[in-house]
C-alpha positions in Angstrom: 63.3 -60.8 -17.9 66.4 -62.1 -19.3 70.0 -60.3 -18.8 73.0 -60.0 -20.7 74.0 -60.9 -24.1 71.5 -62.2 -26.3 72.2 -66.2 -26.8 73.7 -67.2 -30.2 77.1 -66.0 -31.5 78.7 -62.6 -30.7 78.2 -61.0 -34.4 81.7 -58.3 -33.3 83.8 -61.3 -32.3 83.1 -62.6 -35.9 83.7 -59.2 -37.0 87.4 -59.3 -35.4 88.0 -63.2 -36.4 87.1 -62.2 -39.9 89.3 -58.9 -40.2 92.1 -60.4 -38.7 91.5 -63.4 -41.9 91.2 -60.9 -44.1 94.2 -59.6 -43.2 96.7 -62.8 -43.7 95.5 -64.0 -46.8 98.3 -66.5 -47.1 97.4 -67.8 -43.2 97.5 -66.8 -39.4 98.2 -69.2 -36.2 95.6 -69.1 -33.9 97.2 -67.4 -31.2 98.1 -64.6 -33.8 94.4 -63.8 -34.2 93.8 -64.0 -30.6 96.5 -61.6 -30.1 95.2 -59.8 -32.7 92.0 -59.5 -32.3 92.3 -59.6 -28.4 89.5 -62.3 -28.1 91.1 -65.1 -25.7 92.2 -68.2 -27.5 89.4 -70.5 -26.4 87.3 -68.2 -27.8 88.4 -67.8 -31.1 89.0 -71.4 -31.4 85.1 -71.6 -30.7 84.1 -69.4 -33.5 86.7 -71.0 -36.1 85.3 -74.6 -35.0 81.8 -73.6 -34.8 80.7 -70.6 -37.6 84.2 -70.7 -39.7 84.6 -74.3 -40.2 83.2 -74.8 -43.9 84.8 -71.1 -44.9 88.6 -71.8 -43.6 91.5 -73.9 -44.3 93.5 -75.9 -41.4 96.9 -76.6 -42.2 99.2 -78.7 -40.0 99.8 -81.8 -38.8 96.5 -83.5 -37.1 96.7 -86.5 -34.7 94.7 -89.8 -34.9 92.1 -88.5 -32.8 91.6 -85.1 -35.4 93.5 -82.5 -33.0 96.0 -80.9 -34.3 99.6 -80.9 -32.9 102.5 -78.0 -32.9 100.7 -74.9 -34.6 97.7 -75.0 -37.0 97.7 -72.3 -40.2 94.5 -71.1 -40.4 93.2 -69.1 -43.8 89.7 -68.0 -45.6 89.2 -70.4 -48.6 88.9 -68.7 -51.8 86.0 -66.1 -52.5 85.0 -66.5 -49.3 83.3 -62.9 -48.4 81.6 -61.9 -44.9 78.2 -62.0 -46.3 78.5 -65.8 -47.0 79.8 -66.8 -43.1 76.3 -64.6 -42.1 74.5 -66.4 -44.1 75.9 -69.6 -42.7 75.3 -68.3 -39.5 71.5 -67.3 -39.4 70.9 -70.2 -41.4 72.2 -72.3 -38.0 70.0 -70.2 -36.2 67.4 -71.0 -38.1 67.9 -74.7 -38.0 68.7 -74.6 -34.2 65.3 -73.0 -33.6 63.3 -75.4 -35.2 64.5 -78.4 -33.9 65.0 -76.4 -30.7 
């Protein structure tokens, strides 16, 4: 029998990314949610680059190999609401167990 968190993302660390979004409209740095939300940085830099991507804006200056350098602004795209970054989410389950 299997222990611990179940596997897939942490639906409350979402929950923290996403009110701490919903909070700067206009954009938050990274470490500003982590502080925030008190999720380390490595982990909310997970979430954003794995369940956030096609929902957020990155703005700042990115280096030929795509990372970014200095500080990154980071902000929901318009009419963006929770239900649509769940939806995203199971719907990666969903692939990820089928091809699993």
């Amino acid at each position: 029998m299997k222990r611990g968190r179940p596997l897939g993302p942490d639906i409350k660390k979402i929950q923290l990314i996403l009110d701490v979004l919903y909070q700067y409209p206009s954009g938050v740095w990274l470490r500003q949610i982590s502080k925030i939300s008190k999720l380390p940085v490595s982990t909310v830099h997970f979430y954003l680059s794995h369940y956030f991507e096609p929902f957020i804006e990155n703005i700042g200056f990115k280096t030929e190999s795509g990372r970014y350098l200095g500080f990154r602004l980071i902000k929901l795209k318009r009419m963006v609401n929770a239900a649509d970054i769940f939806a995203y989410i199971n719907l990666k389950r969903s692939i990820k167990s089928i091809t699993s």
